[in-house]
N, C-alpha and C positions, 0 to 999 in steps of 0.2 A: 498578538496573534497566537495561535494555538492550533497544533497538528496532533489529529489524532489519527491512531490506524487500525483498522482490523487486521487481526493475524489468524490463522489458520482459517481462512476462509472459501479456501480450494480443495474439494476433497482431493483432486490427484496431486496437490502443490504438500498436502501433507501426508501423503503417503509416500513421496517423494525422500520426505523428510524421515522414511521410516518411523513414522508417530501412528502410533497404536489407536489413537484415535482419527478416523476419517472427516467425523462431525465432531466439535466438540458441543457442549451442552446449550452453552452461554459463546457470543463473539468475545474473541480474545481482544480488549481494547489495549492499546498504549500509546503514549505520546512519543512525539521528536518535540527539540527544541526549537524555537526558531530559526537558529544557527544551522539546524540540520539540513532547510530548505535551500536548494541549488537552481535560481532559474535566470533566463535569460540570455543562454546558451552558454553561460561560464561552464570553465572545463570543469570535470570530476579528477580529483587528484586521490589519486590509489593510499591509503592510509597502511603504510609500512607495518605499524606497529600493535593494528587488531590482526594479523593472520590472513586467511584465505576471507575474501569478500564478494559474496557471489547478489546477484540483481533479482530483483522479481518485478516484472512490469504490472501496471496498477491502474485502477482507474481514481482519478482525486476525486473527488465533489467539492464545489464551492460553498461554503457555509453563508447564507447573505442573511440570515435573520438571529437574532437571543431568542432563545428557548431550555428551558431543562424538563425534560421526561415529558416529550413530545407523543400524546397518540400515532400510532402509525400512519392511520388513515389522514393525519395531515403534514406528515415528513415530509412530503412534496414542496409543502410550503417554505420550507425554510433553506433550501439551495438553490439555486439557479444558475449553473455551470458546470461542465466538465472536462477534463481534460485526459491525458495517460499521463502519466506518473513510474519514473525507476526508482524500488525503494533497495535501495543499496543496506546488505548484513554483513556483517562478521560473523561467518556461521560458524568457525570451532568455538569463536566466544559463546555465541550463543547456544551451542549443547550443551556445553559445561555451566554456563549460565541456568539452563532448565533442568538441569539435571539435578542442581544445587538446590535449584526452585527458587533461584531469585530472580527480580526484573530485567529486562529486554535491553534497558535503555541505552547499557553505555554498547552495545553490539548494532542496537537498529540505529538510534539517535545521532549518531557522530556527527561532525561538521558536515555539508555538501553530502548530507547520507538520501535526503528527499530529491531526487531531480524533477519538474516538473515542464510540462508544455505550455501553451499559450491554452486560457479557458476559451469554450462555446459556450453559447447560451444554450438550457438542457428543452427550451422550444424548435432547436434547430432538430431534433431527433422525434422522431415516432414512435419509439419502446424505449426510454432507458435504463427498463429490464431484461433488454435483446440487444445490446453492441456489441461489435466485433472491433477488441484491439489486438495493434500487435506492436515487436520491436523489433528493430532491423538494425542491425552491426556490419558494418562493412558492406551493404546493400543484400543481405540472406538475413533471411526473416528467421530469429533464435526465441521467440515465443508466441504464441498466441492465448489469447483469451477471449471470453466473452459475459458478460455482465449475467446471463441468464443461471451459468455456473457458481455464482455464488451460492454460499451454502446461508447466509443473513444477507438478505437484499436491503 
């Protein structure tokens, strides 16, 4: 199995982050390892020894077909599911990490770093360029998003 993630994909999620760039040019890809992925309601255990670890709710896509350098106009084809998604960072690692200019991996990738929901099928929906997600902690809703906001749909 293989996770991949878009990063700076929000323009306010990355101004957020005081990053000079709002759009960047190209989607920021990088992977987790399988180990990263946390589903099934097992708990998330706070990782003592990256620092401060802050969440960003996410939407997954299910990947159902093999393809490499897929036309756009046939993307459609090759997922069929969606769910939200907590992508748990170690964000001091991760400044000093970019700032050094090296990879992501050991700040986003950690064990139980991907948390995941149960999939839909992506026929249950009308736009899945128009969802409205959100995450709720303690029953107070601490983000919202929407799929139209992406800056690479």
């Amino acid at each position: 199995m293989k996770i991949f993630a878009i990063g700076m994909n929000y323009a306010e999620h990355n101004k957020s982050l005081h990053d000079t760039l709002s759009k960047p040019e190209r989607p920021v890809i990088f992977t987790k390892a399988d180990s990263a992925l946390l589903k099934d309601g097992k708990p998330f255990f706070i990782p003592d020894h990256l620092g401060r670890i802050e969440y960003e709710t996410e939407l997954v896509v299910r990947i159902c077909r093999l393809g490499k350098t897929i036309p756009q106009r046939f993307a459609h084809r090759y997922y069929d599911a969606v769910t939200v998604g907590i992508d748990f960072t170690a964000r001091d690692l991760q400044r000093q990490f970019r700032e050094e200019g090296k990879p992501w991996e050991l700040c986003k990738g950690f064990d139980s770093s991907a948390a995941i929901g149960d999939f839909v099928p992506v026929d249950r929906f009308k736009d899945i360029q128009n969802l409205n997600f959100h995450l709720d902690i303690d029953g107070k809703t601490v983000q919202r998003g929407n799929t139209a906001d992406m800056l690479f749909k």
